[in-house]
N, C-alpha and C positions, 0 to 999 in steps of 0.2 A: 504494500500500500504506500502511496505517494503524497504528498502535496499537492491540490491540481494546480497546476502551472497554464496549460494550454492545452488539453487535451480536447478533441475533435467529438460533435455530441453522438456522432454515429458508432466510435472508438467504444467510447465511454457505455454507450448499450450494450457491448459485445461482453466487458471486462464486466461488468456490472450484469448480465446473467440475465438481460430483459430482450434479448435476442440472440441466436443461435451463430449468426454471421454477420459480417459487417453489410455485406448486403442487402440481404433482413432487415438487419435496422437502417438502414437507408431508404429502405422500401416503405418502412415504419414514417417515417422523416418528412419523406417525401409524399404519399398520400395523409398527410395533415393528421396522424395519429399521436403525434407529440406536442405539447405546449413548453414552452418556457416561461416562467413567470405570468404564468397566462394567455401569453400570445402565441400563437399557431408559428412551428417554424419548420421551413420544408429544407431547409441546408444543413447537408448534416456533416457540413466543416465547420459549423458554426461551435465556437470554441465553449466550453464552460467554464464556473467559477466558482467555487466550495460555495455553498450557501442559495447556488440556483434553484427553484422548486423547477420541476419536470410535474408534467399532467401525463400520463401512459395511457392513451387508450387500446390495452393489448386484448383481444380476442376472448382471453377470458375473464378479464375484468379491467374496471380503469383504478390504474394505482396513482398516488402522487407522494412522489419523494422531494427529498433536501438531498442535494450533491453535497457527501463530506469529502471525499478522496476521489484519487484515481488510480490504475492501476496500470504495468504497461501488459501485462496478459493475461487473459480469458484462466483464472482459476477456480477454488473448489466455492462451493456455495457461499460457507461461510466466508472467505477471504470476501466473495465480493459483495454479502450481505452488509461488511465494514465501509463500502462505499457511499453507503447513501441511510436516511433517516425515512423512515415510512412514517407520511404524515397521516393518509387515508388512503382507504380502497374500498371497490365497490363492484 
């Protein structure tokens, strides 16, 4: 687990266990299933910042987190359960 510095918000789904692939979460991104801070964002270079809320509308529920960390590879659950604060889900 890291500092987030700059890391890429499509990166960051992969390591953080809320998609399977980078592509995936691109797909994610880009059909408008992410918010940041509330606003819809379909770029998924678009960089984060500890403390960013994420909205997930994922398939089988929508979650919303706090970006605590980042990580630079896709590990075990709990490594990247460490990256982020579950605000709500539904």
């Amino acid at each position: 687990m890291a500092e987030l510095g700059s890391q890429r918000l499509d990166k960051w789904l992969v390591v953080a266990r809320f998609a399977r692939t980078r592509s995936l979460a691109q797909a994610l991104v880009e059909q408008g299933h992410v918010r940041l801070d509330g606003k819809r964002v379909t770029d998924g270079a678009r960089k984060l910042r500890a403390g960013d809320v994420l909205t997930l509308a994922l398939p089988h529920a929508t979650t919303v987190v706090r970006v605590k960390a980042s990580a630079e590879k896709r590990g075990s659950f709990a490594v990247a359960r460490e990256l982020y604060e579950v605000l709500g889900s539904g």
